[in-house]
mmCIF file of the N, C-alpha and C atoms, coordinates in Angstrom:
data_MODEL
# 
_entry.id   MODEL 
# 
loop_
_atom_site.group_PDB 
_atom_site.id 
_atom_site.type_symbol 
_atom_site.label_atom_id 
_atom_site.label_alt_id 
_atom_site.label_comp_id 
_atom_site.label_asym_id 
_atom_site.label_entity_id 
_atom_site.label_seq_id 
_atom_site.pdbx_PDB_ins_code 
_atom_site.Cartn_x 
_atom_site.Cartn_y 
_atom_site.Cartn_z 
_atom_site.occupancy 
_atom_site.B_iso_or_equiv 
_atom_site.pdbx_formal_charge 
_atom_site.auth_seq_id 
_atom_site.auth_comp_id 
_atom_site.auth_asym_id 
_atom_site.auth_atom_id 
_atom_site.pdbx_PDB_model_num 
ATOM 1   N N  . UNK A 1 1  ? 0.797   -1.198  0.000  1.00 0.00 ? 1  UNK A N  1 
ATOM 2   C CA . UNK A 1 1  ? 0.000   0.000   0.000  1.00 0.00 ? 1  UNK A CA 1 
ATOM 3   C C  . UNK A 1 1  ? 0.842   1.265   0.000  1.00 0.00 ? 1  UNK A C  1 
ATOM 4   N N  . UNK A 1 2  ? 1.935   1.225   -0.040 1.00 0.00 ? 2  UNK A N  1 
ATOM 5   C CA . UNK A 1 2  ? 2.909   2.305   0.161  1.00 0.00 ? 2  UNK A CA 1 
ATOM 6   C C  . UNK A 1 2  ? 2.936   2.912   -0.620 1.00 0.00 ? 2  UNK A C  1 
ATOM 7   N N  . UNK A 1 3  ? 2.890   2.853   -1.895 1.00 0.00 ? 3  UNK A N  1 
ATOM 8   C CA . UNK A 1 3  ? 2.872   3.161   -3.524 1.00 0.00 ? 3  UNK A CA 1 
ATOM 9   C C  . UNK A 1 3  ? 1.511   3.350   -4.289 1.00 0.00 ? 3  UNK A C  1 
ATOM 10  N N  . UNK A 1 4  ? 0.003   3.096   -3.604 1.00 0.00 ? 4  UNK A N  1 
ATOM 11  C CA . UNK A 1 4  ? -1.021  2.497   -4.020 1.00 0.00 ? 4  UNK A CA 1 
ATOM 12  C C  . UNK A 1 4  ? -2.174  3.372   -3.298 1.00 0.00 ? 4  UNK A C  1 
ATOM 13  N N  . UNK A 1 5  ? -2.266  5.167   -3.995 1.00 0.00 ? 5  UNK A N  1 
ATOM 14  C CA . UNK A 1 5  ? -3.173  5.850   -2.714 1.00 0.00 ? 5  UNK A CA 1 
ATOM 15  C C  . UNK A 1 5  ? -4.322  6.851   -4.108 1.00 0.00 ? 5  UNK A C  1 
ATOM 16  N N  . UNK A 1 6  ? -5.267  5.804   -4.907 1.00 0.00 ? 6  UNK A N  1 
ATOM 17  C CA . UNK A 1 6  ? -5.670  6.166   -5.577 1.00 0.00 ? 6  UNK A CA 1 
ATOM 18  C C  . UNK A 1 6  ? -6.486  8.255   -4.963 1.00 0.00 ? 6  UNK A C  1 
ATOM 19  N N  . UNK A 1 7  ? -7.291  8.687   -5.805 1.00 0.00 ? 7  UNK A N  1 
ATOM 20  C CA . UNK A 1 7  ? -7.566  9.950   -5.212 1.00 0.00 ? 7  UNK A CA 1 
ATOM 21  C C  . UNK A 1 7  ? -9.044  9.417   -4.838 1.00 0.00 ? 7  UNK A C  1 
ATOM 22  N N  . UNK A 1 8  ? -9.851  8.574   -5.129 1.00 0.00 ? 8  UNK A N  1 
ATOM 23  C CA . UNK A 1 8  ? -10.994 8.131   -5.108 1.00 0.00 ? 8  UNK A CA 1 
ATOM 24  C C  . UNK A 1 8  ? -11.250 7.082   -3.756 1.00 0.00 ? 8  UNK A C  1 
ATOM 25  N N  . UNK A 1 9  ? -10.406 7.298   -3.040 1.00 0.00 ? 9  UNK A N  1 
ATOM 26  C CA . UNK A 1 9  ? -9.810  6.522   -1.637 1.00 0.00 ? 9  UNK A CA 1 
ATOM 27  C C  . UNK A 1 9  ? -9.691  7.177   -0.859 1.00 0.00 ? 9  UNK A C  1 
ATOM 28  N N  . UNK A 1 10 ? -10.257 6.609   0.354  1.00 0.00 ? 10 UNK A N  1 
ATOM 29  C CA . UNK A 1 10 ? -9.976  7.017   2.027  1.00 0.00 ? 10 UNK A CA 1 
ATOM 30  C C  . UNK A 1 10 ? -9.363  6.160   2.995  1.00 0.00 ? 10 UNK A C  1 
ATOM 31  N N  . UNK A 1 11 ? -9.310  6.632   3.809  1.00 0.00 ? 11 UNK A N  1 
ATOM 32  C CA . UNK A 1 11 ? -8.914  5.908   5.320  1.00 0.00 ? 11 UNK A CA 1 
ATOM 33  C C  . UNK A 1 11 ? -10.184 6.020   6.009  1.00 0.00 ? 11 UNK A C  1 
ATOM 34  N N  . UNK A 1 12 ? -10.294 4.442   6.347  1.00 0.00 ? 12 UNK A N  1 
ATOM 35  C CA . UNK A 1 12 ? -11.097 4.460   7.701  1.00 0.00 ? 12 UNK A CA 1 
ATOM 36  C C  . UNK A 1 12 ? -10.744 4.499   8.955  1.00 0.00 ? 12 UNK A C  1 
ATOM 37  N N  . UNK A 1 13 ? -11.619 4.348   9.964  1.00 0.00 ? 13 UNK A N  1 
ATOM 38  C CA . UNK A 1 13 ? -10.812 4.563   11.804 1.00 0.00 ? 13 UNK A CA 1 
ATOM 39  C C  . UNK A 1 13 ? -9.800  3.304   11.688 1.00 0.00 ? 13 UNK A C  1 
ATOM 40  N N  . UNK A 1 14 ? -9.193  3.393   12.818 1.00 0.00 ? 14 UNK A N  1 
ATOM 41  C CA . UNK A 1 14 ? -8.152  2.573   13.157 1.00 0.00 ? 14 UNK A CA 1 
ATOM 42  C C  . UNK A 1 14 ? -8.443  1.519   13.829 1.00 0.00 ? 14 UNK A C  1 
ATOM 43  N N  . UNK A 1 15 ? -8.000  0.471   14.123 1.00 0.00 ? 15 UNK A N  1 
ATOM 44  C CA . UNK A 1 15 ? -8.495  -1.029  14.243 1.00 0.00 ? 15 UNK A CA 1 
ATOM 45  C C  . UNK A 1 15 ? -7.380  -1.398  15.024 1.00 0.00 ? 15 UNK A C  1 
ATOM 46  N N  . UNK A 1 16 ? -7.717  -1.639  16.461 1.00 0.00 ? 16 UNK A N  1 
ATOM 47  C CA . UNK A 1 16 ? -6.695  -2.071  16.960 1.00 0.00 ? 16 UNK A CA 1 
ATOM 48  C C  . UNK A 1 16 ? -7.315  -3.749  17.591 1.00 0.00 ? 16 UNK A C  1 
ATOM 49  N N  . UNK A 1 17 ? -5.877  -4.704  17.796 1.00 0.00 ? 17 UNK A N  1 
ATOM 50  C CA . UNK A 1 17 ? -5.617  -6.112  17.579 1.00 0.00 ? 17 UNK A CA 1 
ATOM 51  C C  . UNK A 1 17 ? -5.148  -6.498  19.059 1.00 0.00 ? 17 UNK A C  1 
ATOM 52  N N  . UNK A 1 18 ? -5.537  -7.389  19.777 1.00 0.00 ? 18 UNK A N  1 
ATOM 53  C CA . UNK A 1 18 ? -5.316  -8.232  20.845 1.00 0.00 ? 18 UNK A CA 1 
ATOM 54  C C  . UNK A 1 18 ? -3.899  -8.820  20.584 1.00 0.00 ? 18 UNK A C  1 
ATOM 55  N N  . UNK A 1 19 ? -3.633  -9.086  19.596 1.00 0.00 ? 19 UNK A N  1 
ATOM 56  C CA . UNK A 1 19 ? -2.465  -9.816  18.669 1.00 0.00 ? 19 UNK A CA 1 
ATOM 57  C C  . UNK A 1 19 ? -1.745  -9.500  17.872 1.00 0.00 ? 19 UNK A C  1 
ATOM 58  N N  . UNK A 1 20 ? -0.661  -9.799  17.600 1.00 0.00 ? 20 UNK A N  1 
ATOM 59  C CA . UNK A 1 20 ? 0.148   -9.249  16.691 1.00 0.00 ? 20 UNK A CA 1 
ATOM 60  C C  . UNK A 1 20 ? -0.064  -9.493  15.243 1.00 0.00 ? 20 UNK A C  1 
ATOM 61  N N  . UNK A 1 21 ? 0.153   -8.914  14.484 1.00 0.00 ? 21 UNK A N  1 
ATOM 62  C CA . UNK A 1 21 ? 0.346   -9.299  13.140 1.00 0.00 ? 21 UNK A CA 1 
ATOM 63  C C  . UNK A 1 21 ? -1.049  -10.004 12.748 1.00 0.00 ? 21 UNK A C  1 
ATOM 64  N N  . UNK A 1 22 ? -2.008  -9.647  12.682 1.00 0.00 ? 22 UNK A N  1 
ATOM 65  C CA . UNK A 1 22 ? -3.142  -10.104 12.224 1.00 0.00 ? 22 UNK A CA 1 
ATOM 66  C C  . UNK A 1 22 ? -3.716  -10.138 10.523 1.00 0.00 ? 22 UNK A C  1 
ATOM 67  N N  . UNK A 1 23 ? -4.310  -10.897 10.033 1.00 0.00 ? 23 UNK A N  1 
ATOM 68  C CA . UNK A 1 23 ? -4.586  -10.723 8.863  1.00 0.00 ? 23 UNK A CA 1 
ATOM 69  C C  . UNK A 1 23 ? -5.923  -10.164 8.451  1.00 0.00 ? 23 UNK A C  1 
ATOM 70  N N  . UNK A 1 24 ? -6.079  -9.359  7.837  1.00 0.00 ? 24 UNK A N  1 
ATOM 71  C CA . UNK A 1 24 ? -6.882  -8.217  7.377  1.00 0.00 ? 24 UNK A CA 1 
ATOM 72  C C  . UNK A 1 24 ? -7.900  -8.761  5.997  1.00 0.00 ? 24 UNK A C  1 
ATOM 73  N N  . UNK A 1 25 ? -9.416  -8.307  5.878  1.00 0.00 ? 25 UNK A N  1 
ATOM 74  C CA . UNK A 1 25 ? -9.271  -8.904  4.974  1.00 0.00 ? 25 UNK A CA 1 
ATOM 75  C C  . UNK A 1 25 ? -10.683 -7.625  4.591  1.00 0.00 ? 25 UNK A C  1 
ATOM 76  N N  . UNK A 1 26 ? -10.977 -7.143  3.288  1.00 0.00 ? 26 UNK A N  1 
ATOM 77  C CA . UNK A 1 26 ? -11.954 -6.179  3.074  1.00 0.00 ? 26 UNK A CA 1 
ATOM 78  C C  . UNK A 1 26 ? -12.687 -6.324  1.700  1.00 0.00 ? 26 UNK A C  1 
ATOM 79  N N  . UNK A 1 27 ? -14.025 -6.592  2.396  1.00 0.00 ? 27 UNK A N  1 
ATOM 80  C CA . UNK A 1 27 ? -15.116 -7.419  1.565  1.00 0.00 ? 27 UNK A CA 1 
ATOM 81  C C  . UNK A 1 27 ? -16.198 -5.877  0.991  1.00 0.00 ? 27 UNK A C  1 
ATOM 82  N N  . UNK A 1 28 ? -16.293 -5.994  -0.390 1.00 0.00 ? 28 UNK A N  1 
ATOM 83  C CA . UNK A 1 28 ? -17.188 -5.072  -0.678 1.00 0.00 ? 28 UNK A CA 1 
ATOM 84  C C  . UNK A 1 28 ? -18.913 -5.513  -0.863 1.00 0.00 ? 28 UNK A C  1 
ATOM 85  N N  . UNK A 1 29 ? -19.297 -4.550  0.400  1.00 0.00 ? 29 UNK A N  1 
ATOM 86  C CA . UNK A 1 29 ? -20.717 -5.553  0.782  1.00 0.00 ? 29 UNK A CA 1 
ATOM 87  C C  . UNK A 1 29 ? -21.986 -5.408  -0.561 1.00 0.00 ? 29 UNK A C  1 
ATOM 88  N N  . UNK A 1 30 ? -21.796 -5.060  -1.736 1.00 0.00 ? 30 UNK A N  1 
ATOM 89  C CA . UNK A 1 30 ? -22.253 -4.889  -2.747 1.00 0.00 ? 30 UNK A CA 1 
ATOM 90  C C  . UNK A 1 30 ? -22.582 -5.717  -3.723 1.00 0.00 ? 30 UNK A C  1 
ATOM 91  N N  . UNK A 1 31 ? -21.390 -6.152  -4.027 1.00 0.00 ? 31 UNK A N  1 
ATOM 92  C CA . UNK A 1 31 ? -20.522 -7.489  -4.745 1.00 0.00 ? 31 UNK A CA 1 
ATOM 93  C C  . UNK A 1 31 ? -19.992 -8.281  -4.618 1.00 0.00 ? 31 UNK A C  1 
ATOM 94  N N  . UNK A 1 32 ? -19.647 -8.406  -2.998 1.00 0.00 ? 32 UNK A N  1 
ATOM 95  C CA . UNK A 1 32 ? -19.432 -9.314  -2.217 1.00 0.00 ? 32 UNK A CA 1 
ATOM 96  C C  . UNK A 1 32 ? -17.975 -10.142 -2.437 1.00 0.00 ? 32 UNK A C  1 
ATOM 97  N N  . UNK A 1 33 ? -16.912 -9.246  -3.214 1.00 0.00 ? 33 UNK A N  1 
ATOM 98  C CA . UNK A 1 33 ? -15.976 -9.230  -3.897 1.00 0.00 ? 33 UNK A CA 1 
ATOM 99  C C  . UNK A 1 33 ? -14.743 -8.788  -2.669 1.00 0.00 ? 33 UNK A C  1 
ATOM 100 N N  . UNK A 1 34 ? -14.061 -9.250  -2.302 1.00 0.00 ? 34 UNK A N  1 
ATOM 101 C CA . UNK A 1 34 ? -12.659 -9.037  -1.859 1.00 0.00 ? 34 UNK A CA 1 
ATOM 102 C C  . UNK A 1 34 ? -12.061 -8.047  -2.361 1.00 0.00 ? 34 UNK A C  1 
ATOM 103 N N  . UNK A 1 35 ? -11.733 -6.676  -1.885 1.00 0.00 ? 35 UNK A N  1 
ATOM 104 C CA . UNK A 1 35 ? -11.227 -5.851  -1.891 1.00 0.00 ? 35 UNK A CA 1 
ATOM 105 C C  . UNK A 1 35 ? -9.821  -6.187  -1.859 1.00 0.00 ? 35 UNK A C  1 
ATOM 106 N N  . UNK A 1 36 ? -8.741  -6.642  -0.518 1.00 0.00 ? 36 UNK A N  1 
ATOM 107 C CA . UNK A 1 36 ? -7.823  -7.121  -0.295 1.00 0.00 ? 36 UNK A CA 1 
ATOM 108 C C  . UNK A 1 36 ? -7.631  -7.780  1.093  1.00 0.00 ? 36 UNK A C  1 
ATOM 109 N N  . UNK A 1 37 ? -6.471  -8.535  0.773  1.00 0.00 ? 37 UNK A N  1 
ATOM 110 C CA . UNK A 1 37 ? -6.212  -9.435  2.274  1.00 0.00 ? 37 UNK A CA 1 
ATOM 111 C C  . UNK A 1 37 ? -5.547  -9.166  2.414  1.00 0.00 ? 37 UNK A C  1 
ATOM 112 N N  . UNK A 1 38 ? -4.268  -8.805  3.658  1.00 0.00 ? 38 UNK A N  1 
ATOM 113 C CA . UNK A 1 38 ? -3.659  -8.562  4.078  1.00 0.00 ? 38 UNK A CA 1 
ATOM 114 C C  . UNK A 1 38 ? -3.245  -9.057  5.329  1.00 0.00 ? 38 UNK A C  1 
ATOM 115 N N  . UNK A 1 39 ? -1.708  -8.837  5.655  1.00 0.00 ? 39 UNK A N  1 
ATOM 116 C CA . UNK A 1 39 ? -1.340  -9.656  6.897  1.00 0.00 ? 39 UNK A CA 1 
ATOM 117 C C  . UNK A 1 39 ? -0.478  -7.941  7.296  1.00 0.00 ? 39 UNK A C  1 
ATOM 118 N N  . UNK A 1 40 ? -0.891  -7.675  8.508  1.00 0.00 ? 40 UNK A N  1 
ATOM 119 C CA . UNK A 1 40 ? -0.428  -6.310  8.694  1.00 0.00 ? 40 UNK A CA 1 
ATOM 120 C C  . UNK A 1 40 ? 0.963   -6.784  9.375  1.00 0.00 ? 40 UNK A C  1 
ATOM 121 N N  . UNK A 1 41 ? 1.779   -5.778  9.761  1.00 0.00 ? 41 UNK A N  1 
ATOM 122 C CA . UNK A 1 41 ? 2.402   -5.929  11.069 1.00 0.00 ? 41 UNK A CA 1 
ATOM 123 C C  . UNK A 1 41 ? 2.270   -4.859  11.977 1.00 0.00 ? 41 UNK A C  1 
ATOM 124 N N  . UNK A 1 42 ? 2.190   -5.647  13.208 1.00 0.00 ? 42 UNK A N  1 
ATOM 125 C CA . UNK A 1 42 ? 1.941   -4.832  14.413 1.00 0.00 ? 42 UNK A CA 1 
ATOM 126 C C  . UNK A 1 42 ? 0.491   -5.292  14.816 1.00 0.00 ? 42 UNK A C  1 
ATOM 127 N N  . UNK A 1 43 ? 0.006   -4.033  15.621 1.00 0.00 ? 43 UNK A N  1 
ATOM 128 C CA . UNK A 1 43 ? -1.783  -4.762  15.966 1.00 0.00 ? 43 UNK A CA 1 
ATOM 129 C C  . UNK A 1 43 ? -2.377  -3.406  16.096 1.00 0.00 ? 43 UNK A C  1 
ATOM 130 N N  . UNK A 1 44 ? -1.917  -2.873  15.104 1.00 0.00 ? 44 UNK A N  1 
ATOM 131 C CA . UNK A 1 44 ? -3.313  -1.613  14.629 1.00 0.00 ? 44 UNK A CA 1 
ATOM 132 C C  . UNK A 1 44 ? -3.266  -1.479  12.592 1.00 0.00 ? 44 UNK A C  1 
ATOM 133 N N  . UNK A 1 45 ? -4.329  -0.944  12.534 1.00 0.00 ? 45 UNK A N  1 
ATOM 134 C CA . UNK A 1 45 ? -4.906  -0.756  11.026 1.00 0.00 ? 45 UNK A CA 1 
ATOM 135 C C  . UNK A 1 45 ? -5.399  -0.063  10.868 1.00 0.00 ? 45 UNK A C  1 
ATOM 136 N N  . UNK A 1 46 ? -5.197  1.095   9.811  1.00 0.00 ? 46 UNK A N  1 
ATOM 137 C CA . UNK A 1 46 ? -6.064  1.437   9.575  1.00 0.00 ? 46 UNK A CA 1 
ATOM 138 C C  . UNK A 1 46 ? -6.724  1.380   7.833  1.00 0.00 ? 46 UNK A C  1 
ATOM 139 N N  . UNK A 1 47 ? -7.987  0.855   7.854  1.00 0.00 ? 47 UNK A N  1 
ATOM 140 C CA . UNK A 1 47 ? -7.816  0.660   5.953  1.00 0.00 ? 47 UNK A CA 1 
ATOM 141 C C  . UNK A 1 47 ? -8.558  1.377   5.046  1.00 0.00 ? 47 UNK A C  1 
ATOM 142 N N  . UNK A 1 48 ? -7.572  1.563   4.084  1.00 0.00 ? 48 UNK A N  1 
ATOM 143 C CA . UNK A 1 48 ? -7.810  2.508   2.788  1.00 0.00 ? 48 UNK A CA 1 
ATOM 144 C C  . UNK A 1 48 ? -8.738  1.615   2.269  1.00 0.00 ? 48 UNK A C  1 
ATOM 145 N N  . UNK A 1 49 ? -9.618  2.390   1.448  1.00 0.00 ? 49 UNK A N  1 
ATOM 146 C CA . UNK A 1 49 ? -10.906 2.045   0.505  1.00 0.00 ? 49 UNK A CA 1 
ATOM 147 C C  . UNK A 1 49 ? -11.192 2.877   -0.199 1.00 0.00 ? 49 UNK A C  1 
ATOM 148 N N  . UNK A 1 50 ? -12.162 2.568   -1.482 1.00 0.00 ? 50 UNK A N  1 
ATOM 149 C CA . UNK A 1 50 ? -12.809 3.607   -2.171 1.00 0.00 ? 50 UNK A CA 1 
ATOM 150 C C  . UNK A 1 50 ? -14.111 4.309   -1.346 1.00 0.00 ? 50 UNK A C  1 
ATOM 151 N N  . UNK A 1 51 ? -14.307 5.531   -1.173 1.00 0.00 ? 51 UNK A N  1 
ATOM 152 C CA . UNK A 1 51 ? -15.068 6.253   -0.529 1.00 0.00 ? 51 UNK A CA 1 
ATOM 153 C C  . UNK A 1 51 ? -16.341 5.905   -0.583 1.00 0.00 ? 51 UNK A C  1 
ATOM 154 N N  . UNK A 1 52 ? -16.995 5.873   -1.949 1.00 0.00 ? 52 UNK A N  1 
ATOM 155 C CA . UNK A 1 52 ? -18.571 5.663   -1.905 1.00 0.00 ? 52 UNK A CA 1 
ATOM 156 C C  . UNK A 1 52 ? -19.086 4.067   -1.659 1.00 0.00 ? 52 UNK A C  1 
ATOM 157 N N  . UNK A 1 53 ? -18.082 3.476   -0.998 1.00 0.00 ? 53 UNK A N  1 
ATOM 158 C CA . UNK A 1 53 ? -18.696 1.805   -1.158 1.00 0.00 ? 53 UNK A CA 1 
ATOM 159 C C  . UNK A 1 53 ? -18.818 1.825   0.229  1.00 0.00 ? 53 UNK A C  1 
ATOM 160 N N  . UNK A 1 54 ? -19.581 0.710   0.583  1.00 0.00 ? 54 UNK A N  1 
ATOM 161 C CA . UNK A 1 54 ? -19.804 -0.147  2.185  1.00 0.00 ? 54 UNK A CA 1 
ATOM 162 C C  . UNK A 1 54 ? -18.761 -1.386  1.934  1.00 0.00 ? 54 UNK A C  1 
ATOM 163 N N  . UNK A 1 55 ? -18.218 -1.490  3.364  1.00 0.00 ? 55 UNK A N  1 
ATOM 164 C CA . UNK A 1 55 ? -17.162 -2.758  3.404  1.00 0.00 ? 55 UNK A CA 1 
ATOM 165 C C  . UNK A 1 55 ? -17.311 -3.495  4.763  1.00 0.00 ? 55 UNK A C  1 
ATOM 166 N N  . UNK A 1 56 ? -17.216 -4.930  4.580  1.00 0.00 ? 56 UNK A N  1 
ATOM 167 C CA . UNK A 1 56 ? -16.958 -5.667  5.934  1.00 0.00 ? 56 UNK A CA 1 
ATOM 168 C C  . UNK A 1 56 ? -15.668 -5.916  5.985  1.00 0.00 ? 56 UNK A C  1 
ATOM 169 N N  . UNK A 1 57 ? -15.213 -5.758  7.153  1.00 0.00 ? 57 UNK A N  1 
ATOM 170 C CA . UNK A 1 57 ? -13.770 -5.679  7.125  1.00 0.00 ? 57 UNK A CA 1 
ATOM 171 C C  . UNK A 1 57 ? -13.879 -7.150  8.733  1.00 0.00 ? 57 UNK A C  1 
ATOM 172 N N  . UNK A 1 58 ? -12.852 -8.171  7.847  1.00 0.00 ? 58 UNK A N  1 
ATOM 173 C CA . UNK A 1 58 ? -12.592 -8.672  8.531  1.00 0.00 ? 58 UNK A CA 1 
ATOM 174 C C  . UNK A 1 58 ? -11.037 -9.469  9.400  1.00 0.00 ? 58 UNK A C  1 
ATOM 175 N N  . UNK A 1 59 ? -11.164 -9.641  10.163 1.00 0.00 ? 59 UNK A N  1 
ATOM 176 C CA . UNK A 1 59 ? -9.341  -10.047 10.979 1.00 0.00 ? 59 UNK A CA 1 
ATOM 177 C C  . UNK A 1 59 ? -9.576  -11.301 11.725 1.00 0.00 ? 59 UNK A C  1 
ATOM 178 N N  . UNK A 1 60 ? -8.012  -12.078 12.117 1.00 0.00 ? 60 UNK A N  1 
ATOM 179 C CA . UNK A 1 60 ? -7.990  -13.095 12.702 1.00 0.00 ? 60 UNK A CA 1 
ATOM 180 C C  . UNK A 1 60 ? -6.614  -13.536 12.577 1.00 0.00 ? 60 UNK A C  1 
ATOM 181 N N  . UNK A 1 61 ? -5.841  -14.235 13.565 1.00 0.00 ? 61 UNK A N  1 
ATOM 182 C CA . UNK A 1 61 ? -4.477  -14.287 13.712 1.00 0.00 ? 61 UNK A CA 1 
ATOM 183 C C  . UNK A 1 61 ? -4.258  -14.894 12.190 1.00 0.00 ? 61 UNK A C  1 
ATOM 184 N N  . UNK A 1 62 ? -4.448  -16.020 12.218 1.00 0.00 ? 62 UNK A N  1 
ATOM 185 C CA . UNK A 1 62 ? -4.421  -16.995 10.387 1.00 0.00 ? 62 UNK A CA 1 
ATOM 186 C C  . UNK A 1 62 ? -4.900  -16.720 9.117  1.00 0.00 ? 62 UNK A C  1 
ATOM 187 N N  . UNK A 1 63 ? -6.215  -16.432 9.334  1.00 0.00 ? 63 UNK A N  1 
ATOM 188 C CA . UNK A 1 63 ? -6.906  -16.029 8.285  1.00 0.00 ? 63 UNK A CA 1 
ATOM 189 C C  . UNK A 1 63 ? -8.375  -15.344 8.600  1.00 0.00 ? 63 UNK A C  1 
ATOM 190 N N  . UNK A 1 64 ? -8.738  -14.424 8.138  1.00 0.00 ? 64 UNK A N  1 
ATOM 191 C CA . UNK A 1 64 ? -9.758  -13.531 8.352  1.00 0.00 ? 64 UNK A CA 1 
ATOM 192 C C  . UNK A 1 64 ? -11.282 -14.459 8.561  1.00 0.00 ? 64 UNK A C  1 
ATOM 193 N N  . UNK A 1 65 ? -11.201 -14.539 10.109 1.00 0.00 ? 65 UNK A N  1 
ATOM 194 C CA . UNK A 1 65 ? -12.241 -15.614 10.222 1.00 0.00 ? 65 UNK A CA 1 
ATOM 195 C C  . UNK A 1 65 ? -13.218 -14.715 10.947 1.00 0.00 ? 65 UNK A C  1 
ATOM 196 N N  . UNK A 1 66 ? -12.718 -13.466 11.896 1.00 0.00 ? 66 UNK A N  1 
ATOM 197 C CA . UNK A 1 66 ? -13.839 -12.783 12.301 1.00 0.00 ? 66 UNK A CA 1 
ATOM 198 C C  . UNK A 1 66 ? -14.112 -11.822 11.366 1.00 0.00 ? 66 UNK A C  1 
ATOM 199 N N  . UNK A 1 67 ? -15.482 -10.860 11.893 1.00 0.00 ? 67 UNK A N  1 
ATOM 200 C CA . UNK A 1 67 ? -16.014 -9.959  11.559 1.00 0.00 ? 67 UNK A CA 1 
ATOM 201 C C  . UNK A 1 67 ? -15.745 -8.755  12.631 1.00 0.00 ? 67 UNK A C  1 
ATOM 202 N N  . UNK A 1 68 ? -15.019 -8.036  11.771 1.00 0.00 ? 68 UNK A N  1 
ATOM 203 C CA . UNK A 1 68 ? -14.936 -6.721  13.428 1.00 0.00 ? 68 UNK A CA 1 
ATOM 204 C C  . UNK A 1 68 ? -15.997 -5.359  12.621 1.00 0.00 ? 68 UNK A C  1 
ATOM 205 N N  . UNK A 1 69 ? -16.121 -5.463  11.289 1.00 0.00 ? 69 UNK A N  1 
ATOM 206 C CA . UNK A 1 69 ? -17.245 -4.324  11.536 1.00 0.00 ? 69 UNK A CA 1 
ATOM 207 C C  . UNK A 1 69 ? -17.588 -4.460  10.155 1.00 0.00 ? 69 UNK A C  1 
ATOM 208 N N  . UNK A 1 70 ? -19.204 -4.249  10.181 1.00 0.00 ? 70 UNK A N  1 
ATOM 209 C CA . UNK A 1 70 ? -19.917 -4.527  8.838  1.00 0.00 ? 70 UNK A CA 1 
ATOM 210 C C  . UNK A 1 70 ? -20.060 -3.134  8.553  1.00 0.00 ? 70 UNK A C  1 
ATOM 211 N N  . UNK A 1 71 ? -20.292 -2.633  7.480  1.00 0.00 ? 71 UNK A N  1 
ATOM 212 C CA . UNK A 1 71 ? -21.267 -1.728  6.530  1.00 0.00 ? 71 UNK A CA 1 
ATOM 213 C C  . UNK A 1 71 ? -19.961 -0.110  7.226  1.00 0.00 ? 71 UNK A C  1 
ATOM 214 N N  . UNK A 1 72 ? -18.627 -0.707  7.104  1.00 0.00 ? 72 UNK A N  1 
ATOM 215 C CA . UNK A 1 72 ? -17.453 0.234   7.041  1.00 0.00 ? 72 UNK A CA 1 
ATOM 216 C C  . UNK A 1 72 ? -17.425 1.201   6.280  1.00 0.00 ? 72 UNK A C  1 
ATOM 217 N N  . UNK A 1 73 ? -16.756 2.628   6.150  1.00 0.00 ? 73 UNK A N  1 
ATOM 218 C CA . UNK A 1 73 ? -16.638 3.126   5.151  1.00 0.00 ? 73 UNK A CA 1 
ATOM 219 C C  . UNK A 1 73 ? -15.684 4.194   5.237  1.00 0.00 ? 73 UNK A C  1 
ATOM 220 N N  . UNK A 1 74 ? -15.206 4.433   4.215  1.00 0.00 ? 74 UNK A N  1 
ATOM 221 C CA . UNK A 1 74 ? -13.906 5.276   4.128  1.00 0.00 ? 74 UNK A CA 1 
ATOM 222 C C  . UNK A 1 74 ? -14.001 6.456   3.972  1.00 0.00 ? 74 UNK A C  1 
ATOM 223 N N  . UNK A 1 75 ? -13.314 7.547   4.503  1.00 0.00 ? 75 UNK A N  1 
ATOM 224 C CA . UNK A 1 75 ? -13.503 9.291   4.514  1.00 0.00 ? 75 UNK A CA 1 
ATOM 225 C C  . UNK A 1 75 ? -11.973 9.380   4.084  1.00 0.00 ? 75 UNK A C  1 
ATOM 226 N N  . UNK A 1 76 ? -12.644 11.004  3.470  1.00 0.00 ? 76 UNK A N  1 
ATOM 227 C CA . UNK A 1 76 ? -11.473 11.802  2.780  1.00 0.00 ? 76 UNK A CA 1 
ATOM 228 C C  . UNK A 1 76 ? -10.930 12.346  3.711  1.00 0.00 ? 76 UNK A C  1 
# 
């Protein structure tokens, strides 16, 4: 994501982790299409998205097995 900050994109709040290094994962609740997965490091997040969509964003040490927040959305 370092290289990757379209203008049609935001940041959402920050997401903090019981655990380290958790994997991230952001579902567009529309299309129901995978945005991206990710394995962060550390145990906070915060994730970029396109602004006008709803997202479930989900985490879990292995693989994105919970749900930490439905109908997400990203600000400029």
């Amino acid at each position: 994501f370092d290289n990757y900050d379209p203008l049609s994109w935001g940041t959402m709040k920050e997401y903090q982790f019981d655990y380290p290094n958790p994997v991230i994962q952001l579902i567009d609740n529309k299309t129901n299409e995978i945005l991206y997965t990710v394995r962060i490091e550390g145990n906070s997040f915060a994730p970029h998205a396109p602004v006008d969509k709803e997202f479930t964003i989900k985490a879990g040490k292995d693989s994105p097995d919970n749900v930490i927040q439905a109908n997400a959305r990203a600000k400029k």
